[in-house]
N, C-alpha and C positions, 0 to 999 in steps of 0.2 A: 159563236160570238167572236169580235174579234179583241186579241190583245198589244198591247203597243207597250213599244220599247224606245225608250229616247237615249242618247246619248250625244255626245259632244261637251259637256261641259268641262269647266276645270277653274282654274287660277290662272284670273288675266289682269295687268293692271288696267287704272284707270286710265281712259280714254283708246283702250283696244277695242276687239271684236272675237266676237268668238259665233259658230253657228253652231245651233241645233238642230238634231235630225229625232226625228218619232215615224219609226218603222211599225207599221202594222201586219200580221199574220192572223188565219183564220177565217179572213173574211177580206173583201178586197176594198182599199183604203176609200173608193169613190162613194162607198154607199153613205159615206158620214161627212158631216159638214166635221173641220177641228178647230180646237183650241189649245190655245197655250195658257197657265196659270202658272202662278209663284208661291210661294212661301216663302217670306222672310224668320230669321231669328225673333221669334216671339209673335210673330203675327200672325194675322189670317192668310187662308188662300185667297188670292184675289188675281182676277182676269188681267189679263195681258195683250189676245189678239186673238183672232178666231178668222178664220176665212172659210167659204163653200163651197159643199162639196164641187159645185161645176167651177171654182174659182171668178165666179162672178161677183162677190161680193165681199169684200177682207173688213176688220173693226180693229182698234187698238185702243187699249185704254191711256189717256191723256199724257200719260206721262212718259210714255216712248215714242209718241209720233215724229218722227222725221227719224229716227234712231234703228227703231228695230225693223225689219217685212216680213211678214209670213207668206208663205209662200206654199207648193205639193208640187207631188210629181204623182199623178196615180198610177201610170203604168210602172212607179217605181216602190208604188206601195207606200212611199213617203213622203210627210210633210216635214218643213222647215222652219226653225225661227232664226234670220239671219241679226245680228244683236252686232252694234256698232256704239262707239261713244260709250262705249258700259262708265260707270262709275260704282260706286260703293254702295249706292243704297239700289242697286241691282242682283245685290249678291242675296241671291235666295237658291231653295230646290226647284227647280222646273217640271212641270210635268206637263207632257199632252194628254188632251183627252177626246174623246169621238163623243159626238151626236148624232142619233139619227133621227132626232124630230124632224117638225116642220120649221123650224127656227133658225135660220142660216150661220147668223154672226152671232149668235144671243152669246150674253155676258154671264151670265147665271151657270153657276156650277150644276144645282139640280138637272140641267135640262143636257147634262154632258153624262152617258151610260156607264162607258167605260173608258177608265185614267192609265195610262202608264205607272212607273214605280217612280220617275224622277231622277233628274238628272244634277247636280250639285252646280251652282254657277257662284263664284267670289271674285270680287271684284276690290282687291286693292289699292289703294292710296298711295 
């Protein structure tokens, strides 16, 4: 199976950029479509962006579009969440996670195997 590891996060003010990286070992990154998902202080996880495995098809959910890109490098084993314009209510735990259904971009946590541990993102005022 494979397991992933994100890192990049930190403390950035508002209106930086910060990127994410989610390395996978185990298993080689292309067999899985990814996703990115959040965690805020006190709330749910909720989906963020997802792209495929053949990177023909990327999703974001509404409220980073023009802000964040997801991106991969499979021969490098890694995908990316490049995160621009951050603000405050961006500040959550990040985690990647792999699918390897038949569902490319899907939104749905169930349908993601296996998650990273997460990576902290705060975004300052």
């Amino acid at each position: 199976q494979v397991q992933l590891v994100e890192t990049g996060g930190g403390l950035v003010q508002a209106g930086g950029s910060l990127r994410l990286s989610c390395t996978a070992s185990g298993r080689t990154l292309s067999q899985y479509h990814m996703g990115w998902f959040r965690q805020g202080p006190g709330k749910e996880r909720e989906f963020v962006a997802a792209i495929a495995r053949s990177e023909s098809s990327t999703r974001y959910v509404d409220s980073v579009k023009g802000r964040f890109t997801v991106s991969r490098d499979n021969a490098k084993n890694t995908a990316y969440l490049q995160m621009n314009s951050l603000n405050p209510e961006d500040t959550a735990v990040y985690y990647c996670a792999a699918n390897a259904g038949l569902l490319p971009v899907t939104s749905r946590l169930e349908h993601y195997g296996y998650w990273g541990q997460g990576t902290q993102v705060t975004v300052s005022s």
